[in-house]
N, C-alpha and C positions, 0 to 999 in steps of 0.2 A: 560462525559457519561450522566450525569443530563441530559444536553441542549438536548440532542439526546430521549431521553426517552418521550419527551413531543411530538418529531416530532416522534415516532414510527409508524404512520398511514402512515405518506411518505415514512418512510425507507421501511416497508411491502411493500407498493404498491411499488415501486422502484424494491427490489426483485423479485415479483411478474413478473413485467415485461419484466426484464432481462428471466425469468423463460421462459414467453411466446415466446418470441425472440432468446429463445438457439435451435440450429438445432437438429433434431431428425431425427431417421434412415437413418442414414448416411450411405453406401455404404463402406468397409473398404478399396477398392480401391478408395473412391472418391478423391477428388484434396481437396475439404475441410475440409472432414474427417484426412486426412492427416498433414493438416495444424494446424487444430485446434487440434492433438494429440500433433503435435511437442512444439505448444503451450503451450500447458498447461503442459506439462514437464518441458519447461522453467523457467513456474511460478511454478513449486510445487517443485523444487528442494530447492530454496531461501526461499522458506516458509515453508519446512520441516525444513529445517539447521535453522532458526530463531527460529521455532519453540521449537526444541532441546534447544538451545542455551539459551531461556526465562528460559525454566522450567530449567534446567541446572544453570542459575545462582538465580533462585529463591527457588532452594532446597539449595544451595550452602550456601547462603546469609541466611536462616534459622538454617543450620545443623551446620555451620562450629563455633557458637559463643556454641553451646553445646559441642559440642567435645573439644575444648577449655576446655572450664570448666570441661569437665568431666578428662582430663590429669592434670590438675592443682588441683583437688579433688587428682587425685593418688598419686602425690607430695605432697599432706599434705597443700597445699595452698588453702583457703576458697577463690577463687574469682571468681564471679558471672558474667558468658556474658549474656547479650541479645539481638536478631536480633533489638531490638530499646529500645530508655532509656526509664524504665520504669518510673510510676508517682511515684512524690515526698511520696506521702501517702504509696505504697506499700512497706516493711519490707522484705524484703528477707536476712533470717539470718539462715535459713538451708536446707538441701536439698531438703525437701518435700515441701517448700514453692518455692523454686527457680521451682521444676518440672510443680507446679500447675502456677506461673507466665508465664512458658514457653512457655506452652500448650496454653495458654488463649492468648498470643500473634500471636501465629502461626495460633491458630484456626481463631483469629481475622484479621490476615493479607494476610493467602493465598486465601481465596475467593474471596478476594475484585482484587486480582493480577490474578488467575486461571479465576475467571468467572465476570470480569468487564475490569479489565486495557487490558488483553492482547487480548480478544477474540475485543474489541471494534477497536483496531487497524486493527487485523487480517481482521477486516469486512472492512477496507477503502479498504488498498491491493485488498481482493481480488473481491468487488465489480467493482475498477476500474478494474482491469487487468480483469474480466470477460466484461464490456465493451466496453474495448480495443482489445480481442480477436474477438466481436463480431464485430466491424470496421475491424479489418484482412479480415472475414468472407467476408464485404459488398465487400470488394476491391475484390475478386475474383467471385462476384457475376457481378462485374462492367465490369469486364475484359472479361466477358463470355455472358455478354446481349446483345451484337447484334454479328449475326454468319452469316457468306458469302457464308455458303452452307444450300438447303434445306434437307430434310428427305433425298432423294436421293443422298445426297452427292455431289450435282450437284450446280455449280454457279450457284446462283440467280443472272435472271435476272431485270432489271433498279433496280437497287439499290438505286436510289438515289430520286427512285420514291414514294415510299410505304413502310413503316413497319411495320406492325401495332402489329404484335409479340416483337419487340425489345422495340418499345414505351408502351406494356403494361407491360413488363419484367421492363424497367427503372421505370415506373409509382410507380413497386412495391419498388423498390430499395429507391426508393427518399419519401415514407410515413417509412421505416425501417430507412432510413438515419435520419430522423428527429425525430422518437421516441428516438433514438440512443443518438441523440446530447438533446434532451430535458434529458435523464439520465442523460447525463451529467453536465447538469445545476443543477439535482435536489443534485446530487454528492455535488458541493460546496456547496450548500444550505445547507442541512445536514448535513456536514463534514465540514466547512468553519471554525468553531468558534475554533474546535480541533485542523485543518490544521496549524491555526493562532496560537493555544499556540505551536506547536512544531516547527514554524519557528521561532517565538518570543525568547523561553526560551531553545532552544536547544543547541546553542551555552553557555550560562551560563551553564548549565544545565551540559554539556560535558568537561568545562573548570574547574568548581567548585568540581565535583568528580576528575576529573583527578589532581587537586591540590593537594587534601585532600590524593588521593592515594600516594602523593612523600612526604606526611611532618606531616601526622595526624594519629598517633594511632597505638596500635600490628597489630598484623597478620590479627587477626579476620575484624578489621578496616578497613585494606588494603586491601583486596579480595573484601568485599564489596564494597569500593568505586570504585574498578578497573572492578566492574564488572558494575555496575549502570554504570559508563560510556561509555561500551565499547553497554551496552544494549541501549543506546541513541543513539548513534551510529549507531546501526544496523535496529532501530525502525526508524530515520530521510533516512537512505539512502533506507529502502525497500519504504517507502512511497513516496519519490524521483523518485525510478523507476520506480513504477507503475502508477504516472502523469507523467515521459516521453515516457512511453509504449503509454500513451492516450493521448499524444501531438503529437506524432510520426506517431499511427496508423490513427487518425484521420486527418492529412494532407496529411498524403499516399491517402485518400482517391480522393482527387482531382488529383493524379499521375494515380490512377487507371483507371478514368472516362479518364482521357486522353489517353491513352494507349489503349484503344476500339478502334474496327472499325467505331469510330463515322463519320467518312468523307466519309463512303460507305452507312451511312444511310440518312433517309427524312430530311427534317426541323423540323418538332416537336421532333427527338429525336435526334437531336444537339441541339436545347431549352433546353430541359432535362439534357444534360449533361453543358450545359454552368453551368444551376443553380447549377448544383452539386459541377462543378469546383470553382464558386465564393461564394458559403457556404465552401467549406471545404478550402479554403485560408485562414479561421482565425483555427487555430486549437483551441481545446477545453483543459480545463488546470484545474490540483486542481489547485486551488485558497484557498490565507488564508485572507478571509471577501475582497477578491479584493487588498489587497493590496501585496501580491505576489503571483507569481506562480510557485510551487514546481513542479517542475524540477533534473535533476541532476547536473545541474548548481548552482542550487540553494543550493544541497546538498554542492557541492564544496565551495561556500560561508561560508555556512553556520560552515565547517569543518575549513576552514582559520581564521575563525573570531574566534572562539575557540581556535584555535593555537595561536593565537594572544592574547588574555585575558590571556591564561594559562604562556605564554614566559614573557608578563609582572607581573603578579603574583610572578612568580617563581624569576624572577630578586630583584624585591620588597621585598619577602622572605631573599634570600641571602643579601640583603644591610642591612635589620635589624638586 
């Protein structure tokens, strides 16, 4: 979150320009009206239920070591939980000191979780997947740019003479195609350093709570570490989807360019479309600092490799 803070003039302009590049007064019968509703359903369904699920296990992970203590207070047992160990200097030896420690923990730990950890995630997600949505967009822009009938609905004749409508339609298509693909450069640039610790430390990350959940601590213990894990989990695989959504959409794009009438048009806008086709042959990828690309392949990786630390771990355990 640091690293990002310094780049905040790019992430702004980034936004910005997504901003300028979103369609407006769409038609509710249009073709891309349409698309981009179903769209964006898609993506807000997984980021509603992630959403829930964050705050759900960060109230959980807070409340559930006081409830603890407050039934072991009714039991007549003095024993003290907290959502994290406290420092060696602090005395908690009764309940007003235990309420004042508690408070100062939470107060100290949900803002940094509420308005740093999750919202900075939330901003990869749905940065890309607004991206990626806008590459859907260009593909039915592609599909619709050169048309075989005029105003009259009537075959145009020599097709193969003149377009000067379809080559300034593509002209448009192919300066959007490339702010498009420059986002997404600016994506890993911005996002790279982060991309790179949750490809790096996820699989520990996922194997190290999932340990601790089978073999470390009460109740209180257990919920938390089962829930950290399953929250890493759900934070590696939505960030997965939404660079395969922009691996996807953005190679589609060269399907789309081909799928035109581009063999009933000039020569300048089969130029146009070649270019189109041999830019979107390399798709566009989060990247972590270049050395991978998160993908859902990559998730599946990354999920195995965790099962694998965690099957040796646990073997390791039972042998001592």
């Amino acid at each position: 979150m640091m690293f990002t803070i310094f780049r905040r003039a790019d992430l702004r302009a980034m936004i910005m320009e997504v901003g300028e590049l979103w369609p407006r007064n769409l038609a509710p019968d249009d073709e891309k009206a349409v698309i981009l509703k179903a769209w964006l359903r898609q993506i807000k369904i997984p980021l509603d239920l992630y959403l829930i699920f964050a705050m759900t296990n960060l109230s959980l992970f807070e409340v559930i070591p006081f409830l603890i203590t407050s039934l072991n207070l009714v039991r007549g047992d003095k024993v003290y939980l907290f959502p994290f160990q406290t420092p060696s200097f602090l005395e908690v030896d009764s309940i007003t000191s235990y309420l004042l420690t508690y408070v100062w923990e939470v107060a100290g730990s949900m803002p940094c979780q509420v308005f740093l950890h999750l919202p900075f995630d939330l901003i990869i997600i749905v940065m890309t997947s607004n991206v990626s949505a806008l590459l859907r967009l260009l593909q039915v822009d592609l599909k619709n740019a050169i048309r075989l009938r005029d105003e009259q609905n009537k075959t145009r004749n020599n097709l193969n003479v003149s377009d000067d409508q379809s080559y300034e339609e593509l002209k448009r298509i192919v300066a959007i195609h490339q702010r498009l693909l420059r986002i997404a450069d600016q994506l890993k640039s911005i996002f790279g350093l982060v991309i790179f610790i949750h490809v790096v430390f996820a699989s520990l990350k996922i194997c190290f709570f999932g340990f601790l959940t089978m073999v470390y601590g009460g109740l209180a213990d257990t919920i938390s570490n089962m829930l950290t894990a399953l929250n890493a989990v759900c934070t590696v695989f939505l960030v997965s989807l939404s660079g395969q959504l922009l691996c996807d959409t953005s190679s589609g794009v060269a399907d789309a360019a081909y799928e035109c009438y581009w063999y009933e048009s000039d020569c300048k806008v089969k130029e146009l479309i070649l270019f189109i086709i041999i830019r979107a042959q390399r798709p566009c990828y989060l990247s972590a600092l270049g050395f991978s690309q998160l993908t859902l392949k990559s998730f599946s990786k990354i999920v195995s490799s965790a099962w694998t630390y965690f099957s040796l771990l646990i073997q390791m355990y039972e042998e001592t």
